[in-house]
Each structure stands twice: as C-alpha cells, then as structure tokens.
N, C-alpha and C positions, 0 to 999 in steps of 0.2 A: 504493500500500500504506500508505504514511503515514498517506494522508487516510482512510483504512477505519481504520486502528487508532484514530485520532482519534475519530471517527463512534463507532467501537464504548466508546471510554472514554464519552464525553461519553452514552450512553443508557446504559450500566451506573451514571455516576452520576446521572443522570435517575432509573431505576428502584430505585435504592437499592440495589443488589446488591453493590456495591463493599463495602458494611456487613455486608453479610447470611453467616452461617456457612451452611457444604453441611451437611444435615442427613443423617443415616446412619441408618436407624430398621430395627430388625430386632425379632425376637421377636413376641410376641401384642401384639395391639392396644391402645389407652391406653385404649379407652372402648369395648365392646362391640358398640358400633353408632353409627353417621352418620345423618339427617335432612335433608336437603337443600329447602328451598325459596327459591323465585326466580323468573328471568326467565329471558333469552338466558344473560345472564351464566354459568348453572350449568348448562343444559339440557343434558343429554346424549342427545334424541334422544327426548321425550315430542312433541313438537309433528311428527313424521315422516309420523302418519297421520292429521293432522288435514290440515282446507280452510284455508290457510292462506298467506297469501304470504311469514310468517315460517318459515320454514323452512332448515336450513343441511345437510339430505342429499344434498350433491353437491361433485363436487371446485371449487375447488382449498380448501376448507372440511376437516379431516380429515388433511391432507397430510402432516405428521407425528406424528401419534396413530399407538400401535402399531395402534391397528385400523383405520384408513384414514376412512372416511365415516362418521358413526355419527349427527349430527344436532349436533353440538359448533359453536359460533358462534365456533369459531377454529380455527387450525391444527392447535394438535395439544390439552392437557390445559387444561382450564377451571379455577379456582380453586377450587374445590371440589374436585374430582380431585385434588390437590395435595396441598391441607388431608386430603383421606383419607390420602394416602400418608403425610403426616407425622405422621399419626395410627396408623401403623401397618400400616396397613389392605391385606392383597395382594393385592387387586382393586378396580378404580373400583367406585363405589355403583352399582347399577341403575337404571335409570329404572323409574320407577310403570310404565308404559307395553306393559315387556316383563317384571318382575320375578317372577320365579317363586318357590313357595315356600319352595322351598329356599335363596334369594337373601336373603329378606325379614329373615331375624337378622340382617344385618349393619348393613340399614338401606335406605334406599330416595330415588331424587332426585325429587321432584315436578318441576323446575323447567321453566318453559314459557317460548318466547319469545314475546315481547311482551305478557307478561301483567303486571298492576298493580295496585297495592292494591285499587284502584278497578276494577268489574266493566266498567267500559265502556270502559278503557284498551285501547289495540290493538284496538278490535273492526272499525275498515274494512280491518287486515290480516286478516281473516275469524277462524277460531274463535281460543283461544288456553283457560290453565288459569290461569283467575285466583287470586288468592290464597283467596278462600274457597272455591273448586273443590279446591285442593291440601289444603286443611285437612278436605273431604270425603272426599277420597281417603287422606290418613291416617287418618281413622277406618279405612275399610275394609280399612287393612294390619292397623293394629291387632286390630280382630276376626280377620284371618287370624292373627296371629304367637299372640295369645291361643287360640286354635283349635289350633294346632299344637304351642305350649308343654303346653297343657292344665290348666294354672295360672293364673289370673287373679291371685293376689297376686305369684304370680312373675315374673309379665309387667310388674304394676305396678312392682315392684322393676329391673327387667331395663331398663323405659326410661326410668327415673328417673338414671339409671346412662349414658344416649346421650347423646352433643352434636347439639342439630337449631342447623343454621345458614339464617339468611334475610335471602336478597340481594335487594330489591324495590323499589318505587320508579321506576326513571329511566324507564319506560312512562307512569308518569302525569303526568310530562315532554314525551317528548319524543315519544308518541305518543297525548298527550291535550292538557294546560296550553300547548305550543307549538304547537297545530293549530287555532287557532280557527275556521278555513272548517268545520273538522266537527266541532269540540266546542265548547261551550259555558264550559266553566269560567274562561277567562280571562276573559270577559265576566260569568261571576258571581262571581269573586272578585279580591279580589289577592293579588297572592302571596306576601302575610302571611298574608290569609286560609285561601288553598289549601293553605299549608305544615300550616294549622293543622288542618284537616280531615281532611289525608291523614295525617295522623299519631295523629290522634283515632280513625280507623277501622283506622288500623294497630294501635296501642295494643289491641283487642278482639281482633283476629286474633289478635296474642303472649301474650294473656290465655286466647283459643284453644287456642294451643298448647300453655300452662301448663297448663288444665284436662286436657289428653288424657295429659299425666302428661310432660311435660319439666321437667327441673330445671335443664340444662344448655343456655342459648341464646345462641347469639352472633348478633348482629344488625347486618347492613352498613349503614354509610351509602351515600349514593349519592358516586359520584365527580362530577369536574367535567366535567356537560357541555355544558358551554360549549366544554371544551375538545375534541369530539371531532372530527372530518374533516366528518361532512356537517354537524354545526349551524351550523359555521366555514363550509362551503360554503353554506347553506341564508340565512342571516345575516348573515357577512360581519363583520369585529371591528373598524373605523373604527381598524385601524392597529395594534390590540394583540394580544398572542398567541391568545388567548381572546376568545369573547364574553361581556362580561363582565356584563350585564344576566342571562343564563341561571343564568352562575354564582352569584350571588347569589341569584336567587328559588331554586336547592337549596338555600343553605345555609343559610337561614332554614327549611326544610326539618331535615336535620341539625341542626340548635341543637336543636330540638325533640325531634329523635330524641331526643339524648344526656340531654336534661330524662325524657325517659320512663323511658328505662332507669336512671337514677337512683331513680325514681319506683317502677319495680315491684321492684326490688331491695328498696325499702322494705317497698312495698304485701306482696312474697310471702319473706317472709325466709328459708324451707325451698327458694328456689330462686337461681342466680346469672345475671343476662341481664349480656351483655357488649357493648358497640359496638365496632365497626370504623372507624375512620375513614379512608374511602377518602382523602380529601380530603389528609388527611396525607401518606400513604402515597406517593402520586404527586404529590407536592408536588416538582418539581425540586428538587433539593439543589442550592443554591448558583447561577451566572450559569449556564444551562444551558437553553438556549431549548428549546420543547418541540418532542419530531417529532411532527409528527402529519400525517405523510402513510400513507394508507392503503398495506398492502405488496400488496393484491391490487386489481383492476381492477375500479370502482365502477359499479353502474348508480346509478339514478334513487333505486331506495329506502333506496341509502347500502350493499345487500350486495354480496358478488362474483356479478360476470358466471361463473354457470355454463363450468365447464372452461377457465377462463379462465388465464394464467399467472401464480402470484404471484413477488412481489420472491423471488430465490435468496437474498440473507442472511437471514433472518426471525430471527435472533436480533439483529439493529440496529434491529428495527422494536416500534413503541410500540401501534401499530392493525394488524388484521391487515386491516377492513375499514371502510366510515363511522363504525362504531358500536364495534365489540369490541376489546379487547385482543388482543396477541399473546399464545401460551405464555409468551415471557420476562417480557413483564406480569403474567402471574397467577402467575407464579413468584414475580415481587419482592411482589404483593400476598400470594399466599399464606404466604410464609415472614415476612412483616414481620404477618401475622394472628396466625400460629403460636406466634412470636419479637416482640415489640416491639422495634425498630430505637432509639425516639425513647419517649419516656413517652403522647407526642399520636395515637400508631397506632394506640391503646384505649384502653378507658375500660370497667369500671376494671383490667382486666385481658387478656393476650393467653388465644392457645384452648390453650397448652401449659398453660399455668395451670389453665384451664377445668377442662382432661382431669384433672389433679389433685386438683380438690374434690371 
C-alpha cells in the first residue's frame, strides 16, 4: 500500500495535478460553441467507418467513458472533452461523422486518427481526415448551421463568438518524418527543414480557419514524442528517459509554432490564436522519472490488443496505450490548457482567458 501511495504521488506530481484546482462549472456555457480539430488525440469516433487500421472502436479502449466504446484513443475522456466540460458545455462535442442538426450549434469534432498537416501523413494506416479534409468538412457545417440559423450575418457573429481548438502535428512525426522505409521526407529534409515546412503549411490551414470566421483559436503544440512507449520501444534511448534525437526535431517544430502564433496575432488583430504548450505541460515537475509504460497490452502498431485486459489503477498511469494519454493525462493537460499552472503552459494566454475576449 505504501508503495501505491508512492506510485500515485510521484504521477500526480509528474502530471501536475498536485497544482491544478477541481474546476466546478455550472450555468450556460462561456463561448456558444467548440470546434475541434486534430488527430487521435481529440477523435471521438470520426475515423469508426472509415478503412482504417487506426481505429480505437473496441474495448479495452472506452473502459471508463460514461459511454463505453465510442472511437476515443483512451480510456475514458480525450482532452478536448474536458476542455468542453470546462467550458461549460453539458455534453461532449459530436463528431462530424454522426452530428446531427440539431447537434451542430454547439459545435462539432472533426478530429481523425492518424491524420496530419500533411495529406500523406498516416496514409499506409489506410484512409484517415486530414487537416484540409476537416477544414472541408467545416465549410459544410457551416452552410448547414447558416441554413438553419437563416441568418448569415448572424451566423457570422455567432462563430466569431466559438473557440475552434487544433491538436495536429505528431502524425507527420511519427507516422510520416520517422518512417523512412515508406516516406520520403526525412530523406528530403532535415528536421530544420521539415519543422519549417510543416509549419508553413500549417500557418495556411489556421489562416483557413480564420477566413471561415474564427476569432477565437487555441492551437496545441505537439508533446514529447520521444517520450512515448512504442518510439522508446521502436528506438531504444542509449540509456536516457526519452529518445532524445525525436525530441528535439519536435521542438524545432514548436519554436516555430509559437513564432507563428505570434505572427498572426499581429498579421489578424480582430482575432486572438493562443498556443498550448504541451511540452511544458508534461514536463515532470521536479526529480520525477517518467512512466511511461503502457496500462493496456500492446500489439505491433503501438494500440491495444482488442479485449484485451488493461492495468486496474488507470489513474497511476501516464499512457493508456504506445501512443495516447491516459484520462488523468488529459485531465492534467486539459485543466493546465484551461488554467495556466506555470506562465510556459501558453502563450500568450490560457483558453479561460480565451473564452473571455
């Protein structure tokens, strides 16, 4: 029992919770509607009926989500789901996928796994909803939610008024820049260059999203994956926590990010983009070795083994599988997205703030 209570300090002050206030939100929501785009990280279940070998509609995946299996790439709530509730919000966002329209006012999740800035990121996991796929697919709520309102200035005002958030990024990592047997880009760049690229195409996409009438963007960095379960397995760290070569080509990545959002804060003065910085966020606090052992039973491609057993404490654990966070992860990211823990969480502001302007 010692040694659990142990276990359980030393990941609570890993994930920063030890800092982090319980947040109580009641009443109507801070911002009228949510936007969701991303990867695995946010997907609540767009990627379900596609061909796909990224896929997470099966136990032990859902295990503690009040709705059991839904497509979610953890146990139980994603960060984004989180970020909703702390927003107010009394039900998860929909996915594009199944959203109906009576759904679409609140707002709607594009996020897909294994999708990437980049169109050809994830593509030998078969289909996936890349980022300029999701920025299609917002057009077409759009015209629905304008359709319904039956106002078009009102519509403009109404999502001028939403926080779209987008998590994107670590696929054209760790399923494109790290896979050189089937892509090419490490072979055409380095990963100064790539940082530079992927950011330059991202830059248009948030420029995207600006034009479709967001005022309100909060924008993740990628976290360290270096440090996750399969890259460590896949890699191997010559002794240290992380691999730390991985690490580093993200954060020349991230530097970038945070120059941009700098940059279009300038470029679009009528709007506010905010960064995330994961990198912070899960930054151990203090001598605090990382866990990073997956809590559920790993195949080949880093997911869980369909109905397979996960770890019984899942609140000790930092990964729930190769790749993803646990719920208590996106807890501690979501609440330190929400709340800034440290000044380094965001830049230049957290999404409480956000919901504010």
């Amino acid at each position: 029992m010692k040694d659990q209570l142990s276990l359980a300090f030393h990941v609570l002050v890993y994930l920063g919770l030890i800092h982090v206030t319980a947040f109580v939100v009641s009443g109507e929501p801070q911002v009228p509607c949510l936007f969701i785009f991303g990867d695995s990280l946010v997907d609540s279940g767009n990627n379900n009926a596609l061909t796909t070998a990224a896929k997470a509609n099966y136990r032990p995946y859902g295990i503690d989500f009040p709705q059991g299996v839904t497509g979610r790439f953890t146990n139980g709530r994603t960060v984004a789901d989180i970020i909703g509730q702390l927003l107010g919000f009394p039900k998860f966002i929909p996915p594009y996928a199944t959203a109906a329209d009576q759904e679409i006012s609140t707002g709607v999740n594009y996020g897909s796994g294994s999708a990437g800035i980049r169109e050809e990121s994830g593509s030998h996991l078969g289909d996936r909803i890349s980022m300029d796929r999701q920025l299609l697919n917002h057009e077409k709520i759009i015209s629905r939610l304008s359709a319904l309102q039956s106002n078009k200035t009102f519509t403009d005002e109404y999502l001028k008024k939403c926080i779209y958030l987008s998590n994107i990024g670590s696929n054209d990592y760790i399923n494109n820049y790290l896979i050189p047997s089937i892509y090419s880009t490490s072979k055409t760049y380095t990963a100064d260059e790539y940082a530079a690229v992927l950011v330059q195409q991202y830059s248009q996409q948030l420029k995207t999203i600006y034009n479709l009438g967001a005022r309100k963007i909060a924008v993740f960095g990628l976290g360290q994956v270096g440090c996750t379960p399969a890259e460590i397995k896949r890699f191997g760290t010559n002794g240290k926590p992380c691999v730390e070569w991985i690490n580093d080509a993200v954060q020349l990545f991230n530097d970038k990010l945070k120059s941009l959002v700098a940059k279009l804060n300038t470029d679009y003065q009528d709007a506010r983009f905010t960064l995330i910085n994961l990198t912070s966020i899960s930054a151990p606090q203090g001598d605090v070795p990382l866990p990073n052992t997956p809590c559920c039973q790993v195949g080949e491609d880093g997911q869980c083994v369909p109905d397979s057993k996960p770890c019984l404490v899942r609140a000790l654990t930092v990964f729930y599988d190769g790749f993803h966070p646990s719920e208590i992860s996106n807890t501690a990211i979501a609440t330190r997205s929400y709340i800034s823990v440290i000044p380094m969480d965001t830049y230049p502001y957290d999404i409480s703030h956000l919901a504010r302007l």
